[in-house]
C-alpha positions as CSV (number, residue, x, y, z in Angstrom):
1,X,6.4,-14.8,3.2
2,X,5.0,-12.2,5.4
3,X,2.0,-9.7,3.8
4,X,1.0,-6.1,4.3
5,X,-2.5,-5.6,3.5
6,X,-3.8,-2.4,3.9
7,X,-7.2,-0.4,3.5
8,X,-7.8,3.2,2.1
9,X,-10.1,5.2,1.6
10,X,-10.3,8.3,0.3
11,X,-12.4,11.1,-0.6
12,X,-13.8,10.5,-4.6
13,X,-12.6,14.4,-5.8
14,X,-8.6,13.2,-4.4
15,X,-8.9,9.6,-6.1
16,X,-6.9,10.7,-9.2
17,X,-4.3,12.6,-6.8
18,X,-3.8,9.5,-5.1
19,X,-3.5,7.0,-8.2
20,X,-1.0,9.7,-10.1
21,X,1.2,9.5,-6.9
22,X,1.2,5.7,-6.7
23,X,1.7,5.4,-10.3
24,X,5.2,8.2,-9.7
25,X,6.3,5.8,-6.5
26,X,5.0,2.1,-7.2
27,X,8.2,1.0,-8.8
28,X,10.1,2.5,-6.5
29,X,8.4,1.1,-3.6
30,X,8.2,-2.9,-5.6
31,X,11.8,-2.3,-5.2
32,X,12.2,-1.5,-1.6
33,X,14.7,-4.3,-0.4
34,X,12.7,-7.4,1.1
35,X,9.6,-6.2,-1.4
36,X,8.4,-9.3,-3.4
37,X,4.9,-8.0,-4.8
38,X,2.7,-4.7,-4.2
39,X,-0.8,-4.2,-5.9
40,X,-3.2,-1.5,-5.7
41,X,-7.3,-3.1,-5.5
42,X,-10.3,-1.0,-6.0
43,X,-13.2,-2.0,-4.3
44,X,-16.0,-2.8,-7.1
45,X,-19.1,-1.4,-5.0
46,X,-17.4,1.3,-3.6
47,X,-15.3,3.2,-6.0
48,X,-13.6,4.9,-2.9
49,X,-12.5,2.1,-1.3
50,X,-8.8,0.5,-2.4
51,X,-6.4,-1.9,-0.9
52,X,-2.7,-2.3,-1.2
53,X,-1.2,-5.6,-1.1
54,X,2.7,-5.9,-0.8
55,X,4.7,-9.2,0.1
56,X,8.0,-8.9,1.7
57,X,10.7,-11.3,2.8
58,X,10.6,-10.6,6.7
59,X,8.8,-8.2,8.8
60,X,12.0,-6.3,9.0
61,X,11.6,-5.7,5.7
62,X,8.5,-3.7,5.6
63,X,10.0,-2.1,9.1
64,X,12.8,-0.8,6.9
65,X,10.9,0.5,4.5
66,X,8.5,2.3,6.8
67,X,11.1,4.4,8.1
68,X,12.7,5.0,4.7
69,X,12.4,8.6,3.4
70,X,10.2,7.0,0.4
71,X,7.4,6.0,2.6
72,X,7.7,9.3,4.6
73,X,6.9,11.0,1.5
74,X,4.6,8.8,0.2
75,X,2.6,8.6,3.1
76,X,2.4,12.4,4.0
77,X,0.6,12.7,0.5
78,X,-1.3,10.1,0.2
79,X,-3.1,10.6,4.4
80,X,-4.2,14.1,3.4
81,X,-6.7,12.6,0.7
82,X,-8.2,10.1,3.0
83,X,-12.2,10.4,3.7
84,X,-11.9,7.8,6.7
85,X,-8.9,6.3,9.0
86,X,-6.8,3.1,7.6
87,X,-6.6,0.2,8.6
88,X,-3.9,-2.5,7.9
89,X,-3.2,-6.1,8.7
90,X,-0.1,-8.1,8.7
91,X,-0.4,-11.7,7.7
92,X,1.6,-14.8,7.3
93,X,0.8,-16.5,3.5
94,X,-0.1,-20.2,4.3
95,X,-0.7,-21.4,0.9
96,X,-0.8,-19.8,-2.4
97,X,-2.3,-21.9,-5.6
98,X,-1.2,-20.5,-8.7
């Protein structure tokens, strides 16, 4: 299982710009081929601050679905409303306890 974890954050007057358009495109992106999981985290000290988790088969996977028309569109929305550069990590899930 490979992860895409990535951090956002945006300026507090475009939050509810940003969660409308993530609400309009989150089903659509959980069901981006490869896509096993994707939640949204806000940050409890800092009400600006939100994380995306998604889960994906293989990295070529999340490679697909970066080039897709989708994340085109979702992402030339979504980096006009940020207050500060993201970051991102990708990680391999050792162990999960559920």
């Amino acid at each position: 299982m490979f992860v895409r974890i990535v951090k956002l954050s945006f300026h507090q007057e475009n939050i509810p710009a940003f969660l409308e358009n993530f609400e309009q495109n989150k089903d659509k992106i959980r069901n981006a081929p490869g896509n096993r999981l994707l939640e949204l985290y806000q940050d409890k000290d800092n009400p600006d601050l939100f994380f995306t988790y998604s889960y994906w088969e293989h990295e070529s996977d999340l490679e697909n679905y970066r080039h897709s028309e989708l994340f085109k569109e979702v992402w030339a929305f979504t980096k006009k409303l940020f207050n500060d550069k993201p970051q991102a990590w990708s990680v391999d899930k050792l162990v999960s306890l559920v």
